[in-house]
LUMDREN-609956 format. One record per atom (N, C-alpha, C): y, x, z. Coordinates in steps of 0.05 Angstrom, whole numbers, padded with zeros to 5 digits, always signed. Atoms other than C-alpha are relative to their C-alpha. Layout:
! residues N
YXZ ...
//
This chain:
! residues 80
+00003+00004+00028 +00104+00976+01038 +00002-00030-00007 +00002+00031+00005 +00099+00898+01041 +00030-00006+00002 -00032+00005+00018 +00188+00902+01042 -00002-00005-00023 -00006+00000+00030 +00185+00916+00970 -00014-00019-00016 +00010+00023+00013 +00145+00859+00946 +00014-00026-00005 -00014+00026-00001 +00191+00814+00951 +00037+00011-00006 -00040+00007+00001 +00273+00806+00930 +00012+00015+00027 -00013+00009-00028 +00293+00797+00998 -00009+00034+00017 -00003-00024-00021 +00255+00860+01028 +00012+00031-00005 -00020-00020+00011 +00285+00906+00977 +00028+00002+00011 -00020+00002-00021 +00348+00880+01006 +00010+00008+00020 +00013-00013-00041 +00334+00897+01076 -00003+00036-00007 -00011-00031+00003 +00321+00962+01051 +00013+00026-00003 -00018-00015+00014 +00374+00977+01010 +00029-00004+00027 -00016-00005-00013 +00420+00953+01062 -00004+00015+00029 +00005-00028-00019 +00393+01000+01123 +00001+00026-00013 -00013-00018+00020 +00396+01045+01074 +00035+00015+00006 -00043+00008+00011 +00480+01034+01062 -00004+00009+00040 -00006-00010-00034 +00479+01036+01154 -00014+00018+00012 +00004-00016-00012 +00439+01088+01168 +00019+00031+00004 -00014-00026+00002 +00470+01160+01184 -00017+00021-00021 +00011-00012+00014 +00456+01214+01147 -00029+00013+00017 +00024-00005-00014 +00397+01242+01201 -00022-00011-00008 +00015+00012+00002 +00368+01178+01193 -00012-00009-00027 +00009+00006+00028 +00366+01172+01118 -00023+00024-00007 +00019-00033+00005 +00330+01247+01114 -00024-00017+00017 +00031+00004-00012 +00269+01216+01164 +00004-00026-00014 +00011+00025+00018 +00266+01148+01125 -00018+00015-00036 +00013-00015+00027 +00256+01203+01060 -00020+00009+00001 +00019-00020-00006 +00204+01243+01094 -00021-00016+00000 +00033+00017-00018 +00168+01178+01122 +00001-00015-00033 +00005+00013+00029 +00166+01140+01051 -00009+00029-00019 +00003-00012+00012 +00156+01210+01020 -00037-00001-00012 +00021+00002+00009 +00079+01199+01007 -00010-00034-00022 +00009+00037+00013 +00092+01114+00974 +00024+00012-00025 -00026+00002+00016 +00156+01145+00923 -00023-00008-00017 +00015+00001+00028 +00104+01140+00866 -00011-00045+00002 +00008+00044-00008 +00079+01062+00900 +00027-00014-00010 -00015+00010-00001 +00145+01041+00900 +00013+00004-00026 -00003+00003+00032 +00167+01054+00830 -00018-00009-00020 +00013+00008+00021 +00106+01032+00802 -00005-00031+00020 +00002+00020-00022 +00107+00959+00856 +00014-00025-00030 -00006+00023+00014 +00104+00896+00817 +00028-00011+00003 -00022+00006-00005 +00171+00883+00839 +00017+00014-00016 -00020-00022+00018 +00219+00904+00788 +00026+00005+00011 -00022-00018-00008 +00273+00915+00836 -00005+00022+00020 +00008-00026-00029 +00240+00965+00887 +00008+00024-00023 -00005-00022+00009 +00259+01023+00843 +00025+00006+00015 -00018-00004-00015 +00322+01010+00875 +00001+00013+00022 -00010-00013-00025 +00314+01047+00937 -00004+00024+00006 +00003-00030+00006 +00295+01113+00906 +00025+00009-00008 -00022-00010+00006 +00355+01113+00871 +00020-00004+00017 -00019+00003-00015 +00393+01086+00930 +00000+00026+00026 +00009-00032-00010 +00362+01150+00971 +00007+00021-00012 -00012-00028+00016 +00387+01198+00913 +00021-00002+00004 -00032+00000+00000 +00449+01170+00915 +00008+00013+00020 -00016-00003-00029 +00460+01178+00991 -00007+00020+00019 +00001-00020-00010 +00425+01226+01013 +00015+00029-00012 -00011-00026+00015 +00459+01291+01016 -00011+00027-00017 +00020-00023+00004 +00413+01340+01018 -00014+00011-00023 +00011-00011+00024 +00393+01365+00946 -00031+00001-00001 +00029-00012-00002 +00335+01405+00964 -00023-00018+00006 +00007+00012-00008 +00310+01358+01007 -00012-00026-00030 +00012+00019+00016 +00307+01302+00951 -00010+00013-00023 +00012-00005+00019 +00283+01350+00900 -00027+00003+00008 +00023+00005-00011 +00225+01365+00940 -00015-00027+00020 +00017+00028-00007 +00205+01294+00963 +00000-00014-00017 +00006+00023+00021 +00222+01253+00905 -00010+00020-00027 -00006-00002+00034 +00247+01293+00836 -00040+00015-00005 +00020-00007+00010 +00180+01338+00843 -00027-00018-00002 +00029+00010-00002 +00132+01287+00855 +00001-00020-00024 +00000+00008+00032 +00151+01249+00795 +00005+00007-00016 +00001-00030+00026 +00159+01309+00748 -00037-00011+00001 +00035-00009-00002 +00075+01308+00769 -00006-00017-00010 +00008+00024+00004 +00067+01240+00762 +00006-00009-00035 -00007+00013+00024 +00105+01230+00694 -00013+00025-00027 +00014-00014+00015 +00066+01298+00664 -00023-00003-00001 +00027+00005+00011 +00002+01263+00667 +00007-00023-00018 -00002+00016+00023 +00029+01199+00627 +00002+00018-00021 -00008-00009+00020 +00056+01241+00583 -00028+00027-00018 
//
């Protein structure tokens, strides 16, 4: 979690990201799957970037509906 505080570790993220295989992008989703909500709300206004760089690239639908899209459906029906 201490990447995304900074420019530079967003970076780093986004580009392992871009070189991982697809295997490896599905267990980076699984293992960040409990911080998606940290990391979009992270004083850093570019860490959002690596949720959407995870939707983009990962293949798997299901997979990112159930790790990301539902957990901030939850998250954005208590703001609301």
């Amino acid at each position: 979690m201490e990447l995304i505080d900074c420019r530079e570790g967003v970076k780093l993220c986004l580009d392992v990201i871009n070189y991982a295989t697809a295997k490896d992008r599905k267990v980076i989703l699984k293992n960040i799957k409990s911080n998606i909500w940290d990391i979009i709300m992270s004083n850093n206004s570019n860490s959002y970037l690596i949720i959407l760089k995870l939707i983009h690239c990962v293949d798997d639908t299901i997979l990112i509906d159930k790790f990301i899209l539902k957990d901030m459906k939850q998250k954005m029906d208590k703001f609301l």
